[in-house]
C-alpha positions as CSV (number, residue, x, y, z in Angstrom):
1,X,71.1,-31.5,29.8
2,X,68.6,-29.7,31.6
3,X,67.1,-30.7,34.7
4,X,63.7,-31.6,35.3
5,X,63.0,-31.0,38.3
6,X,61.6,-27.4,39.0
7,X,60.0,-25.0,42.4
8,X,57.2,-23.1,41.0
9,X,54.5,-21.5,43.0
10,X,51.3,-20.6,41.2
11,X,48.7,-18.5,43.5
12,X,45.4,-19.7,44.3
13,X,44.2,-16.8,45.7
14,X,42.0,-14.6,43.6
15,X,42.6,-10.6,43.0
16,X,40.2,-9.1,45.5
17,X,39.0,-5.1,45.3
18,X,40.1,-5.1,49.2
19,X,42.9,-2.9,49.8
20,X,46.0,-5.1,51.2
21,X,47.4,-4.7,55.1
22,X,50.8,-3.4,54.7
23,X,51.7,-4.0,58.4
24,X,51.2,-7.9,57.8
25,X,52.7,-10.2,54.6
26,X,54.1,-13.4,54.3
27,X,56.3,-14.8,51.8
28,X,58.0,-18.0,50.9
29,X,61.6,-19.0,49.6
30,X,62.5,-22.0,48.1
31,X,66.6,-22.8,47.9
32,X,65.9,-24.9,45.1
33,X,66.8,-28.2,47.1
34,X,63.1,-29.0,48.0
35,X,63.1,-26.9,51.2
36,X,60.4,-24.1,51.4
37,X,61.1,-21.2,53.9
38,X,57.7,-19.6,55.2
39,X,58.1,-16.1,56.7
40,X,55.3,-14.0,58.4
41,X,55.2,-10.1,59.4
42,X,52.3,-8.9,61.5
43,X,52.8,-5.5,63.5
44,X,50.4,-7.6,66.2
45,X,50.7,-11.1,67.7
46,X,48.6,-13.7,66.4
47,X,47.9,-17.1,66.1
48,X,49.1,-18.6,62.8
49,X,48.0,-21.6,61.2
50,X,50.3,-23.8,58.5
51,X,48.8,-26.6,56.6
52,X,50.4,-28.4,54.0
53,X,47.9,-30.6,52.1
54,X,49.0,-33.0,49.0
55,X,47.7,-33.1,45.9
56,X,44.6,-34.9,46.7
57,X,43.6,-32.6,49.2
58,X,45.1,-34.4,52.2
59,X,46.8,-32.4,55.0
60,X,50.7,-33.9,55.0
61,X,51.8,-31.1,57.9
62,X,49.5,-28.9,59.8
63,X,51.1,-26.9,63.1
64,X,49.9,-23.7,65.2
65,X,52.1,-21.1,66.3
66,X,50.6,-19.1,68.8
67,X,50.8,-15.4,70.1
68,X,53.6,-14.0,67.5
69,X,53.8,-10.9,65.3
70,X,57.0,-12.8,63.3
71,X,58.0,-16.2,62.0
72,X,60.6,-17.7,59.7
73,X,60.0,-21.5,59.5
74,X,61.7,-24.0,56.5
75,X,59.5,-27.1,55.3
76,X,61.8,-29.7,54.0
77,X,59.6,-30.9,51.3
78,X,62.3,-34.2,50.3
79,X,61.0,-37.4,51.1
80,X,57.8,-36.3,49.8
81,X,56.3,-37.6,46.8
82,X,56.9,-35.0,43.9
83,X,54.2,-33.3,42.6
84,X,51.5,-30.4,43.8
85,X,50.9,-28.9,46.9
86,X,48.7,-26.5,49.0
87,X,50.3,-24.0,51.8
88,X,47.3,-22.4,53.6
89,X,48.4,-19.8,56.0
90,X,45.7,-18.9,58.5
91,X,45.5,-15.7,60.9
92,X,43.0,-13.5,62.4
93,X,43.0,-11.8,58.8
94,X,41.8,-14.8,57.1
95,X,42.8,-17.9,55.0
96,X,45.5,-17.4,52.4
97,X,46.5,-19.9,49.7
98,X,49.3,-20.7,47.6
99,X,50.3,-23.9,45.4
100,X,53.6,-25.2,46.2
101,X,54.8,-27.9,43.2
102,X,57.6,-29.9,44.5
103,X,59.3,-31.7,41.5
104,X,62.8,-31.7,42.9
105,X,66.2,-30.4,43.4
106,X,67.0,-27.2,40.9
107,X,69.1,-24.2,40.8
108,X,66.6,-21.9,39.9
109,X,65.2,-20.0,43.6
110,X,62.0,-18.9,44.0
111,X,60.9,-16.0,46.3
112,X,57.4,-14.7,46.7
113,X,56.3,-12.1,48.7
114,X,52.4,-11.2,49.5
115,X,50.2,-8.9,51.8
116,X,47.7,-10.1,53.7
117,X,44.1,-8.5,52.0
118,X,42.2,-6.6,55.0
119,X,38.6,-7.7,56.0
């Protein structure tokens, strides 16, 4: 029987015409147990803001990391409620969004990968 539980990640963000930095991206993992592994690349140091926020717009985790060009960072997303959620990923470069939707433990991984759009 197939589980049914599933990591997906739908983006928020919309196409832009602006050519994308390719000295700074960020991606994010899931290992299919409910923990989401945020990674950041940025030739400068910056200060990074992480928000998580539920599905009714509420922040559940917010933390600043401060005067890096490189992060890796897992969010254990178990013990939460299942359901949608909103990673926003702030830098110098702007405000970047993706939807998160924890629904459980699966197999499946996810992997995304994205450049952050110049201004």
């Amino acid at each position: 029987m197939r589980q049914a539980f599933y990591c997906i990640v739908t983006f928020l963000s919309a196409i832009t015409s602006l050519a994308a930095d390719p000295d700074r991206f960020y991606s994010v993992e899931s290992n299919g147990a409910g923990i989401f592994t945020i990674s950041y690349h940025s030739k400068q140091a910056d200060k990074i803001k992480v928000t998580i926020y539920d599905s009714k717009n509420r922040p559940v985790f917010s933390e600043v990391i401060v005067n890096v060009s490189t992060f890796s960072r897992p969010y254990n997303f178990n013990g939460l409620p299942y359901g949608k959620y909103i990673l926003v990923v702030e830098d110098s470069a702007g405000k970047h969004e993706e939807t998160l939707e924890h629904q459980g433990k699966e197999k499946n991984l996810l992997r995304l990968q994205r450049q952050v759009p110049t201004r």
